[in-house]
N, C-alpha and C positions, 0 to 999 in steps of 0.2 A: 504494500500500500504506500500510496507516495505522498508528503510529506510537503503540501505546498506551500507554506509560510518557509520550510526550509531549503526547498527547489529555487523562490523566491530574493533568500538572503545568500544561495551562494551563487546565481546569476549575478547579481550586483558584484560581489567579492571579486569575482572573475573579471566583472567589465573595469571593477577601479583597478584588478590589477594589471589594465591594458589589453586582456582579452578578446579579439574580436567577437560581436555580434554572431557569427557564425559559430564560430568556434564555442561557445556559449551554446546556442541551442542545440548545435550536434552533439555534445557532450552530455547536455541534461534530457536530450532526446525532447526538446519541445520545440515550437516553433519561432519563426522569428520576428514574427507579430505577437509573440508572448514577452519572448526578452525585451524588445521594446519596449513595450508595454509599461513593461516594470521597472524599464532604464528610467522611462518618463514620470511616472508615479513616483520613483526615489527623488527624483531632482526636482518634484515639484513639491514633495510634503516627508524629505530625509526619508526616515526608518520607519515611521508612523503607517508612510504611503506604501508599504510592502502590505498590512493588515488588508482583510476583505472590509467592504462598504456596507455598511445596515442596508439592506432591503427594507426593510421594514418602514412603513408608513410614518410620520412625525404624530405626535400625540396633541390632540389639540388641549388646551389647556382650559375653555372654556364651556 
């Protein structure tokens, strides 16, 4: 079973160690609209941006 918070954090480790894009998804066997993905999500919200988004509805408070 795979481990995406942790697929996630060694994608990044790879890219800051200069890893190409490619070389990255061959390795973790995902795609390269995945690593991106996740290149973009780090750089736009750090370590935070690797976690999954609530789906869930906002609660109204009224």
């Amino acid at each position: 079973m795979r481990n995406e918070l942790s697929d996630r954090q060694h994608a990044i480790r790879m890219r800051l160690a200069g890893e190409t894009v490619a070389t990255i998804y061959r390795t973790l066997q995902r795609s390269d609209a995945w690593v991106r993905k996740w290149w973009h999500r780090y750089l736009n919200a750090g370590g935070e941006g690797l976690y999954d988004l609530s789906r869930a509805h906002p609660m109204r408070l009224w």
